[in-house]
N, C-alpha and C positions, 0 to 999 in steps of 0.2 A: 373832821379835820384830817387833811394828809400826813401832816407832821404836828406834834406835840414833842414834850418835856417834861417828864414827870421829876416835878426837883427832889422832892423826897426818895426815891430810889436811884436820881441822877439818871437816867433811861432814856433815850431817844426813842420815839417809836412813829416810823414812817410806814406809813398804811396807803393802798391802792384799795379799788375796786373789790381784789379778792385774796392780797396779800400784806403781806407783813414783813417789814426791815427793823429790829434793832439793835442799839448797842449804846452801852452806859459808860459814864467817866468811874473805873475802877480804882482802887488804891492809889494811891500817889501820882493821880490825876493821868494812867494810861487809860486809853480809848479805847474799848475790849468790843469785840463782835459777841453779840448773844444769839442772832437768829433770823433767820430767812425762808419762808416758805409759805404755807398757808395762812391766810388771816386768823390773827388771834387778838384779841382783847387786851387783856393787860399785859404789865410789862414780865418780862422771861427772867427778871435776874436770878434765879433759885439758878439757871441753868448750870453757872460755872462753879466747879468743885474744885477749891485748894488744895494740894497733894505734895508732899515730899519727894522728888522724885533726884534718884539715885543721879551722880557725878553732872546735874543741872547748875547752872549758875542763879545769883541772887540779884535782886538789885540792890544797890546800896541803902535804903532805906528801909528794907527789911530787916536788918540787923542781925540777929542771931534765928531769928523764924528762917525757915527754909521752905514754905509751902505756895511761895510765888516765883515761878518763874517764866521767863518772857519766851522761850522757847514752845512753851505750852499753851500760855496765855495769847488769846488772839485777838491782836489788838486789829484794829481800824487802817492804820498808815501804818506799817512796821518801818521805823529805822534800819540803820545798821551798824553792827561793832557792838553791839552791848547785851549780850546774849542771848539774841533772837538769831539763830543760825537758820533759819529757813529765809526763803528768799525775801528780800527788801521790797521795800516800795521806795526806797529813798534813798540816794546815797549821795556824801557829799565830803568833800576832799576842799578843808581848812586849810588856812593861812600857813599855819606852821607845819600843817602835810598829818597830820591828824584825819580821820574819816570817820570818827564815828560819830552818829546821832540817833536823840532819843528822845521822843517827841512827846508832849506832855499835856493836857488839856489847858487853856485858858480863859476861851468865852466861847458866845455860839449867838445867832440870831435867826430868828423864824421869822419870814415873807412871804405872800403871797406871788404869784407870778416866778419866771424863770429867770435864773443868771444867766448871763451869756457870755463868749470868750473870747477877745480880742482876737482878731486876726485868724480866727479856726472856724468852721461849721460845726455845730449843735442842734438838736432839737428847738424847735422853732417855739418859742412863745406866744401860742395863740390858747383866745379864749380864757376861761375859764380854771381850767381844768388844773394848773400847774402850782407847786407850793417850792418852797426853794430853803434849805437850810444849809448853815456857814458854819462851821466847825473852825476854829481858831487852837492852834498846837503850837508850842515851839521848847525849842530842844531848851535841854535842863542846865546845860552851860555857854550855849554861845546864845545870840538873837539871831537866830537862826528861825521863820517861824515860817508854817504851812497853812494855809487857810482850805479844808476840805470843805467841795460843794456837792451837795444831795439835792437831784431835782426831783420832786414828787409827782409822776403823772398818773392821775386817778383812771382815769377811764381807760386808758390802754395797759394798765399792769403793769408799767415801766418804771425804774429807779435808774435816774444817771448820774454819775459821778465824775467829778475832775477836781486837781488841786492847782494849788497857786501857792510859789513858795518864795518866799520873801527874805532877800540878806538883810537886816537891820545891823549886820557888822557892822567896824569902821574899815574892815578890810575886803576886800576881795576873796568867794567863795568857789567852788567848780564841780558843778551836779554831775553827777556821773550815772546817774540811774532818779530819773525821777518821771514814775508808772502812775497811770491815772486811776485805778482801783484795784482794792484786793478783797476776795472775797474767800472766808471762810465754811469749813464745814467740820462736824465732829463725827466724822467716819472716813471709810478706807473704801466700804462697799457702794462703789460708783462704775457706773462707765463715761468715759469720754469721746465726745464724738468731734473729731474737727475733720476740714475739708481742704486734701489735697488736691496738687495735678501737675500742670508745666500747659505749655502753649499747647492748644486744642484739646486737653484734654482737663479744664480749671473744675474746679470744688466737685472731687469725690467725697461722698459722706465716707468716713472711714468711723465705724465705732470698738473701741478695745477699752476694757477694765484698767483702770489710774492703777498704777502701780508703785509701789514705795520707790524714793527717791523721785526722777523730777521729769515729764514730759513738756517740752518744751517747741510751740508752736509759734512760726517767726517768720521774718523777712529783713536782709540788709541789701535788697538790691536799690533801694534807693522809691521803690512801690510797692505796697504790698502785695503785690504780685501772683502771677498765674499758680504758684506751687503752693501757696497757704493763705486764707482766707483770712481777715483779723476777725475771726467770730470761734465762739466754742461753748459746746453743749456739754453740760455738765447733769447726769439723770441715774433713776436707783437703777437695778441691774435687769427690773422686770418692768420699764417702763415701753410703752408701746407707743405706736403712733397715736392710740384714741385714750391711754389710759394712764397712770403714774405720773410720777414727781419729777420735771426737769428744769433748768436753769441756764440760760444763755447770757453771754459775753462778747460784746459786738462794736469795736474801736471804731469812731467817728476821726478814722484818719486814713491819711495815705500813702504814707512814707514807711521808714521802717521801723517792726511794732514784735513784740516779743510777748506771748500770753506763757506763762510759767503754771503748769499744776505740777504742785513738789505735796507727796504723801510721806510723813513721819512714821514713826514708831512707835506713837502714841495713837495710832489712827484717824488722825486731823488731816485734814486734806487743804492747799492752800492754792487762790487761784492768783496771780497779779498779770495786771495785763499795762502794756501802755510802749511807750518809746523801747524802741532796743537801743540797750545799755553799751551794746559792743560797737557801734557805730555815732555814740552820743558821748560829748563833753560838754559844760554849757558852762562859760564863767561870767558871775554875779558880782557888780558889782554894788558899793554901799546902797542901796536905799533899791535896788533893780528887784526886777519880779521874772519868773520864769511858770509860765501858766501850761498844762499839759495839756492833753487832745482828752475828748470828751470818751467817758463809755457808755454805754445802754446797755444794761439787765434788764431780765424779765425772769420772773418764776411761772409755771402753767403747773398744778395738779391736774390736765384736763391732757398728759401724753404731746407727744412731741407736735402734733398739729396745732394745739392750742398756744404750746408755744411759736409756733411760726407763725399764727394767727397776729399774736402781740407785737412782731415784730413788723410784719409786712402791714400794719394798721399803722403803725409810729411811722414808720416810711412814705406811706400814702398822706399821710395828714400833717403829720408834723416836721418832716424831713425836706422834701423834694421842694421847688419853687410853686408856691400856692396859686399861683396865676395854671399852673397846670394840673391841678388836681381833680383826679377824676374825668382827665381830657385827652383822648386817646390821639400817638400819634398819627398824622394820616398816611392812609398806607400809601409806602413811598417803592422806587424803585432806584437802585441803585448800580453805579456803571460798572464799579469794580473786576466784577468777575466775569461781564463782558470786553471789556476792553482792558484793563490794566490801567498802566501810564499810559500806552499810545494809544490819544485818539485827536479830534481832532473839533472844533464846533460843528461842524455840517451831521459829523458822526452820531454826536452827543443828539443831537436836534430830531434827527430820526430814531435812535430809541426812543428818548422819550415823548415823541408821538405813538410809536406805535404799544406807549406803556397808553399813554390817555386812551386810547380807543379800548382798552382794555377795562377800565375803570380806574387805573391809576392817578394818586391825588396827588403825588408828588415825586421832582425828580431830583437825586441827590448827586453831585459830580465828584467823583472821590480823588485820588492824589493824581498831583499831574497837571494842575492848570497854573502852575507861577514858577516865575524865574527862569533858572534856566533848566529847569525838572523835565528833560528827556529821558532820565532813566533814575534807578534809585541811589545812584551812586553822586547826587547832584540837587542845588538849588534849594536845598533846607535852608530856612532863613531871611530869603528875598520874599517875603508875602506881597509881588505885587503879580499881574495878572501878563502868563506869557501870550501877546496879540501876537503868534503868529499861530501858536494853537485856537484864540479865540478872540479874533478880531474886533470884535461887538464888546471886548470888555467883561466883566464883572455884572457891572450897573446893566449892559445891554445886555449881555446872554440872560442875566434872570428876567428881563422883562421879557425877553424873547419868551421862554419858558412859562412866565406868564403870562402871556398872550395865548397860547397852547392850552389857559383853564387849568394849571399845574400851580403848587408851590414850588420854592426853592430850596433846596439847600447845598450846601459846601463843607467838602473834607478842610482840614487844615493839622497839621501836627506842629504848633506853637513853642514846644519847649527841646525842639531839636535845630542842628546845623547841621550842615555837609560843607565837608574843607573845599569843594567847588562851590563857591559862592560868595557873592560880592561881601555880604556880611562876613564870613570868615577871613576873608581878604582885608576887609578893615578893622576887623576886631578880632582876633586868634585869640586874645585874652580873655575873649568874654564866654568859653566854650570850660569845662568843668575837666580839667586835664592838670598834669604834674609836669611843670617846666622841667624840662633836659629831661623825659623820660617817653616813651614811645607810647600812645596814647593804644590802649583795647577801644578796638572797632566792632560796633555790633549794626549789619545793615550798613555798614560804611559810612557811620552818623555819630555826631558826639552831642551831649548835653551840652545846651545852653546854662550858664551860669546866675541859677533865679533867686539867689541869695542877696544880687546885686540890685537894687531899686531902677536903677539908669538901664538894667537889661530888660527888666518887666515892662519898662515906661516903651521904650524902645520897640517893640516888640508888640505892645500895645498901639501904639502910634501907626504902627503900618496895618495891622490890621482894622484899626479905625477907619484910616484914610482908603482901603481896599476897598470896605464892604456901607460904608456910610450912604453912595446913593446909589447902593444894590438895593435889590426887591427878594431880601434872604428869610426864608422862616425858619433854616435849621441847619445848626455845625456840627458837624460828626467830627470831635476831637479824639486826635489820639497821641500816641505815642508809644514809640518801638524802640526801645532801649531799656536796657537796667544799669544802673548806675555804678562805674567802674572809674578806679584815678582820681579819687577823691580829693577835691583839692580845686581851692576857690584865690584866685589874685589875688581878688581885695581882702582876704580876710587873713590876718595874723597866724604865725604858726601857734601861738596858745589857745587860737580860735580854730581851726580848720576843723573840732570836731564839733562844731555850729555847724557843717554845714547843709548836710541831708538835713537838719530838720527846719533850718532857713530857706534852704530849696521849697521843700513842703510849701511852709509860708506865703513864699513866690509865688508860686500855682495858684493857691487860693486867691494870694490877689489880685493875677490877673485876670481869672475866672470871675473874682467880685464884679472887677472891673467892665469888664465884657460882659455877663450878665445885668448888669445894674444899666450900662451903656445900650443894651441893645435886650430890654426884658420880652420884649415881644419873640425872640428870635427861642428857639425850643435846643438846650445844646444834648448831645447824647456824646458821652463820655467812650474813650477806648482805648487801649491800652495793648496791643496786640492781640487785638479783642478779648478777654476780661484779667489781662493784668492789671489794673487797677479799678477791679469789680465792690467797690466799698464806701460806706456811710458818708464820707467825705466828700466823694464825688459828688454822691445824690443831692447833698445840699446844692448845688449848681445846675447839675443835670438832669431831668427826672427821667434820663435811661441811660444804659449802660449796655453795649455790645458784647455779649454775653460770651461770644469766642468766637472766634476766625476758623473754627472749624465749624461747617455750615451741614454738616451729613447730620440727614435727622435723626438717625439711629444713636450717633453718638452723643445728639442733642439731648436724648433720655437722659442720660447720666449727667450729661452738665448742669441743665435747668432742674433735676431734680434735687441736685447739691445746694443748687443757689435759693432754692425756695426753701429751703429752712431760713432764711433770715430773710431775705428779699420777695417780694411780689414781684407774679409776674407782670405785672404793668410798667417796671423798670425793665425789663428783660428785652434785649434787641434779640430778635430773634426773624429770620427771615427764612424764606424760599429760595432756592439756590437752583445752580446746573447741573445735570447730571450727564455724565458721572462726576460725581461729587471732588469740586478740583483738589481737596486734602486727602480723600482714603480712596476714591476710585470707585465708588460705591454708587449702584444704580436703584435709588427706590422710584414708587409711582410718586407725580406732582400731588397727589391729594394725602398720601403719607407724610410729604415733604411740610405741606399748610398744616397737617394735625399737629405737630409740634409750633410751629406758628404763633397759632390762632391763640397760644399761652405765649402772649411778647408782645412785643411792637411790630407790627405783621408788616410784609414788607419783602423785596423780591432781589434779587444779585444774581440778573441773568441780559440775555439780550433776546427782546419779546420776536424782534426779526426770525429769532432762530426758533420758536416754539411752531411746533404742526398747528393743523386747525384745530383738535382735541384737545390739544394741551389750553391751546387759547381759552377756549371755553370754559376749563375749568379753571384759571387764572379768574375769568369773569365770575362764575360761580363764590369762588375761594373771597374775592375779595367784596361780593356783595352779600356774603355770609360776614366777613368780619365787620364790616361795617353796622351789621343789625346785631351781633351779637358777640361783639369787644368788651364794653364793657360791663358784662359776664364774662368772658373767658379770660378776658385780663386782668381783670379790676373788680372780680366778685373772691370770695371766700377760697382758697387753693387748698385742695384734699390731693393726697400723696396715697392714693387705694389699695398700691403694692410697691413694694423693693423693684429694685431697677436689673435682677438676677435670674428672674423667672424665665420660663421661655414666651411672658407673657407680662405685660407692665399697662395698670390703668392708673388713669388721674382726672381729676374734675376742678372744674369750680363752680360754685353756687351766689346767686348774685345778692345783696345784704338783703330782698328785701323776700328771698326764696322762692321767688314767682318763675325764676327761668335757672337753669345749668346747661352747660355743656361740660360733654363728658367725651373720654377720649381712649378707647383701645387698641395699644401694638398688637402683633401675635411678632413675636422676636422668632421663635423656632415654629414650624411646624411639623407634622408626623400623621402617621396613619393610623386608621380606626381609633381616633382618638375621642373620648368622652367630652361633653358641654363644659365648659367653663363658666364659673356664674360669679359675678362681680356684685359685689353690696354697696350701692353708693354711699353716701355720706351728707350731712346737712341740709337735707330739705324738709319741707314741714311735712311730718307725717300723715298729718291731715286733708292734703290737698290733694287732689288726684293732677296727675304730669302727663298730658301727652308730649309722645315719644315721635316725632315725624318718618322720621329714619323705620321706625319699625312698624309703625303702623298699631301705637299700642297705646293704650289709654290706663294706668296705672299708679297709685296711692305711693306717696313716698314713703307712707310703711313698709309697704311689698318690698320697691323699690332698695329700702335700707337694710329690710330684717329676713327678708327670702333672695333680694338680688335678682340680679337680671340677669339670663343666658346670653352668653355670645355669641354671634353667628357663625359657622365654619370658616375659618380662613384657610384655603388651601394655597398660601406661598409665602416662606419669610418677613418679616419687616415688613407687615403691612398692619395699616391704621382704621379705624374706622372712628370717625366721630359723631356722637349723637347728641340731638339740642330736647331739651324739657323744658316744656310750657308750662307751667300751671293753668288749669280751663277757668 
């Protein structure tokens, strides 16, 4: 059973495949954390030790005993105000301007199957596999109550968490911090690993030792955004990629989200993740519920690959739209970084011929074909189709396109305006700005206001009526703003801090709506290419444009960040021009496909302008992806080396270990330099691999526990890929 209740010890103990979560109704019915880690048997309560501890506070019901206090004690949901000073999970501002609560056990109920959460993406409820517990709290003087949900998934090692918390006042309440999980630990000796960046440069692993008082990883630009990830590793200080204890933390959102690890002076370490509190107000009224965004944990004893194994497993199967699972995008080309905005149908129509003769399966038209969108400074907002750029229409340029042997698809950026355009002209009000104050311009574009139901609808409606008798298999959404001028018409000034996370809402339903409208259609999410790189999205999209910096060298560092929590089979990743139009950077086209061929393969160039050389290996590159996608995107992801060497490899191996590809930079070169020998990782020992590329017929022992030599590279930045057959 994944979850159990042992009544006599009062113990929850939620069990996976190879771990263990629990925690018991302690003293005067607080919710206390006992333990997290490897699978164990019975229940841990011996773990907690009562102590007297100097200028601590009591709770009331202790009385003259001084060996409980809440500072120490770790509970489940911590309140706040009541002498738990490390950070909350909960906070909420009464009637009479009062804030403190203290949340108290009252029932619980064990199901088979998953909960799910109004209006958010979760982990998906399939099969078997799921058990779901309901924890019922509410504070010790108002009706005030929390309902915590624990989702049990056995086979991938995952425990998810979200609350739901409930005014049964008669009066009107105002959450001011309400976080979807906290997780405890009884030490100091940790490192922390999260993922920074900014535009082109999204999720560097950074790892540094938790340090007392409080590291805090966030976003209030309205996305969670290019500069911090919502995911965080939590591991002992010797743990490695292939070995030791680590623990991840990874928000099923996409707005803005605050993960807190605050270390005490008792050596307790605390993790809370969920909504940021500095940009949230939420008022409850009698009998209203206010439901938080979902998290996903995972423990791995099996070293930091085994935990990115659990998660890019949860992502593949239980996340993304199941009509696309295990179903590679096809390689497509895209006009972007050929033409910009200006071009024109005739223009468009010869690329992508000259991508078909190439082997290309699809051609994607990126910004630039509606309203009156001649440059960037214009036509956000009018989703209908500009006929003097493309005469044929919507509906006729995709069959054009289809007729070519090509699929289709189309840019759109759905939750933005430009103050030139008829929409702004009719509706100023419906754009996310502070009447009488001068609105921040980013891109020269303002948020739409998706707080509002009538702008969703709106907005939905034209792009219904756009694409309804197109011939479309795929939108590259995006969106190039961070949210500034906070501040919604329709919504009250005791309400205006509703409204980033009503925005949020927004998105998702017009995403529901649109994916539900149009399932056949494949969307790939973007966000100034990976600002809004996260769990949230994937439930709509099953990829995500990894960043707008397209240079493959810096691609190392990004896709290696992101593959701690994500697979690369969500990963857009493409082949670009060189010189590289972000850094200026000139590699070979087959360096440029190594990094690739881990992504949604795919090209952002103009095939007119390629030599005959380049052509060829265009053709090559993409009748290798096609036989061996998914493996390189969609098998097992091995991280071989740091991304700081003068030398970076990585693999993947496919579930059933019969094929990998494997992949070598040389980032530096130098002279009289000795072999390099790489140890792959995850193939059956047993089976002998040939090597095509090498010309080598070799045991995945050799392979794992002697390694393979590298060939000499004499020049910079270059890749080599090799594919393993099993005979």
């Amino acid at each position: 059973m994944g979850i159990t209740f042992n009544e006599e010890k009062k113990v929850f103990l939620l069990k996976t495949k190879n771990t263990s979560y629990q925690f018991r109704v302690a003293e005067f019915g607080f919710l206390e954390h006992l333990y997290y880690g490897r699978r164990v048997e019975e229940a841990v309560d011996y773990i907690p030790v009562r102590l007297r501890h100097g200028f601590e506070a009591n709770p009331y019901e202790m009385k003259q005993d001084r060996t409980l206090c809440l500072d120490v004690l770790e509970q489940e949901y911590p309140g706040f105000g009541v002498s738990d000073f490390k950070t909350s999970a909960c906070s909420i501002i009464h009637a009479d301007g009062s804030n403190c609560i203290d949340f108290r056990y009252v029932s619980h109920r064990i199901y088979n199957g998953k909960y799910t959460i109004e209006g958010m993406p979760s982990l998906r409820n399939k099969g078997d596999d799921w058990m779901t517990l309901e924890v019922v709290l509410q504070d010790v003087a108002t009706k005030v109550e929390v309902t915590l949900f624990y989702g049990v998934l056995e086979s991938c090692d995952v425990i998810t968490r979200h609350a739901v918390i409930r005014n049964l006042e008669d009066t009107e309440i105002t959450l001011h911090a309400a976080h979807s999980t906290c997780l405890s630990f009884p030490t100091d000796e940790m490192d922390q690993i999260d993922f920074y960046g900014s535009w082109g440069h999204e999720r560097n692993a950074q790892r540094t030792p938790v340090r007392h008082g409080k590291t805090v990883v966030d976003s209030i630009r309205g996305i969670s955004s290019h500069y911090y990830n919502p995911t965080i590793v939590l591991c002992d200080h010797e743990t490695t990629e292939t070995a030791g204890d680590c623990y991840g933390v990874a928000l099923v959102y996409s707005g803005n989200f605050q993960i807190t690890v605050e270390v005490n002076d008792f050596k307790q370490t605390r993790v809370v993740a969920g909504i940021h509190p500095d940009t949230f107000y939420w008022k409850l009224n009698p009998g209203e519920t206010f439901a938080t965004p979902e998290a996903v944990m995972s423990f791995s004893a099996a070293g930091l690959t085994g935990l990115s194994h659990h998660y890019h497993d949860v992502v593949r199967h239980f996340l993304i739209p199941g009509q696309f699972e295990n179903q590679r995008c096809p390689v497509l080309l895209n006009n972007w970084e050929a033409t910009m905005i200006d071009f024109d149908e005739e223009q468009l129509m010869q690329i992508a011929s000259a991508g078909k003769e190439l082997g290309v399966e699809m051609f994607v038209m990126d910004d630039g074909w509606f309203g009156r969108r001649t440059n960037e400074f214009r036509g956000l907002g009018d989703w209908q189709c500009n006929l003097e750029k493309l005469p044929s229409g919507i509906a006729g340029f995709s069959k054009r396109i289809h007729g070519l042997g090509l699929k289709f698809g189309i840019w759109i950026e759905p939750e933005m305006i430009s103050e030139d355009s008829r929409l702004y002209e009719e509706h100023p009000d419906w754009c996310i700005a502070i009447p009488g104050r001068k609105p921040t311009r980013q891109r020269y574009q303002l948020i739409l206001d998706y707080s509002r139901d009538e702008v969703v609808e709106y907005i939905f409606d034209q792009i219904y009526n756009e694409f309804k008798d197109a011939e479309i298999d795929y939108i590259k959404w995006d969106m190039n703003r961070s949210m500034t001028d906070r501040f919604s018409q329709a919504l009250p000034a005791e309400r205006q801090g509703e409204l980033c996370h009503r925005y949020v809402l927004g998105f998702y339903k017009l995403m529901e709506k649109l994916t539900t409208t149009f399932p056949q259609i494949r969307f790939e999410g973007c966000c100034g290419g990976g600002g809004r790189f996260d769990m949230g999205v994937l439930y709509y999209a099953p990829q995500i444009w990894c960043s707008d910096d397209t240079d493959a060298i810096e691609r190392i560092c990004i896709q290696h960040g992101t593959s701690f929590f994500y697979p690369p089979s969500v990963m857009g990743a493409h082949v670009s021009v060189c010189p590289n139009q972000q850094t200026g950077r000139s590699v070979s086209i087959d360096t440029r496909a190594a990094l690739a061929y881990y992504g949604t393969f795919g090209y952002e160039l103009d095939p007119n302008e390629l030599n005959d050389e380049e052509k060829e290996a265009v053709k090559r590159q993409i009748q290798y992806y096609q036989e061996h996608a998914l493996t390189s995107a969609f098998g097992k992801y091995y991280r071989l080396t740091g991304v700081g060497h003068e030398f970076v490899a990585f693999m993947s191996v496919a579930d059933d270990q019969k094929s990998a590809v494997f992949s070598f930079v040389q980032r530096r070169t130098s002279a009289n330099k000795g072999i390099i020998y790489i140890k792959l990782r995850g193939l059956n020992e047993a089976a002998v691999y040939t090597i095509p590329e090498l010309g080598l017929e070799l045991s995945g022992a050799s392979l794992m526990y002697a390694g393979l030599p590298m060939p000499v590279i004499k020049a910079d930045n270059t890749a080599k890929t090799f594919t393993l057959i099993q005979k």
